[in-house]
C-alpha positions in Angstrom: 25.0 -24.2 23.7 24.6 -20.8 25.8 21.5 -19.2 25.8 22.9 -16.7 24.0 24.0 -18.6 21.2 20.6 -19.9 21.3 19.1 -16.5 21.3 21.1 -15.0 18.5 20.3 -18.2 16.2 16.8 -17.3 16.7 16.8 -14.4 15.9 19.0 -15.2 12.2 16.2 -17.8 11.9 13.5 -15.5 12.3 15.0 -12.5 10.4 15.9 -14.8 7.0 12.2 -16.2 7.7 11.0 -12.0 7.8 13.1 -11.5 4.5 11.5 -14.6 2.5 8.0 -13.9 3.3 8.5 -10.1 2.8 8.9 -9.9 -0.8 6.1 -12.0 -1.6 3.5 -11.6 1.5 0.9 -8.5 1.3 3.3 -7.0 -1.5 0.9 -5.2 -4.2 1.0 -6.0 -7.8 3.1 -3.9 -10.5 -0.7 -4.0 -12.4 -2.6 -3.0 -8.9 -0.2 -0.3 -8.4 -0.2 1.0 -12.2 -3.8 1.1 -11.9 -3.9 3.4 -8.9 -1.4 5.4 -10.1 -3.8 5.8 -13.3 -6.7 6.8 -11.3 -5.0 9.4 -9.1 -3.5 11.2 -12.7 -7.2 11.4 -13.8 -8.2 12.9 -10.6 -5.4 15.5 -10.6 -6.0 16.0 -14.5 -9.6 16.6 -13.8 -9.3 18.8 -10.6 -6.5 20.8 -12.9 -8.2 21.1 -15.8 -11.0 22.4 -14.7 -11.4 26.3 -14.0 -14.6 25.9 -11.2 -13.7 22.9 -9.3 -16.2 22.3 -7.0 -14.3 21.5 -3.8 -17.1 19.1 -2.9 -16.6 17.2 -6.3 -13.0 16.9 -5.4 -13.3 15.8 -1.9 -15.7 13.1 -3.2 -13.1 11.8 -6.0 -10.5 12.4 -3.2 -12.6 10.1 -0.9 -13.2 7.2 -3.4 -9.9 6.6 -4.3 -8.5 6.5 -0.6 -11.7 3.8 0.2 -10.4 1.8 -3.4 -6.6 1.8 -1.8 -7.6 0.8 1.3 -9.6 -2.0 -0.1 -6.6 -2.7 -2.1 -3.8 -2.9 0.4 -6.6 -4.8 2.8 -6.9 -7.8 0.0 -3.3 -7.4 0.0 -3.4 -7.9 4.1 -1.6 -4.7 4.5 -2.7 -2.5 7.3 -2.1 1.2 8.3 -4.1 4.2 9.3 
């Protein structure tokens, strides 16, 4: 067997190994995803809704639900910046 044989039936091995573990590792829940989904429509509904938004107060709701995703996708062992 040439090495590149070798090589190229690594890399099938590895890919179909990528492909199995990618639709179930770190992948976030239909319910996880609904629920974020929920909570960013009630910060846009509030922030619309509202004639004075305080920018603060919006920042603030802003900055909570980007800490509660990236607790979310971390329990998930997803990573990004």
């Amino acid at each position: 067997m040439s090495v590149f044989t070798r090589a190229a039936a690594k890399r099938r091995k590895d890919q179909q190994q990528l492909e199995r573990q990618g639709s179930s590792m770190g992948a976030v829940s239909e319910a996880d995803s609904e629920e974020l989904l929920e909570t960013i429509r009630d910060v846009i509904r509030k922030t619309a809704t509202e004639p004075n938004v305080d920018r603060g107060v919006a920042v603030e709701q802003l900055s909570r639900l980007q800490e509660k995703h990236h607790k979310l996708l971390a329990g998930k062992c997803i990573t990004g910046s």
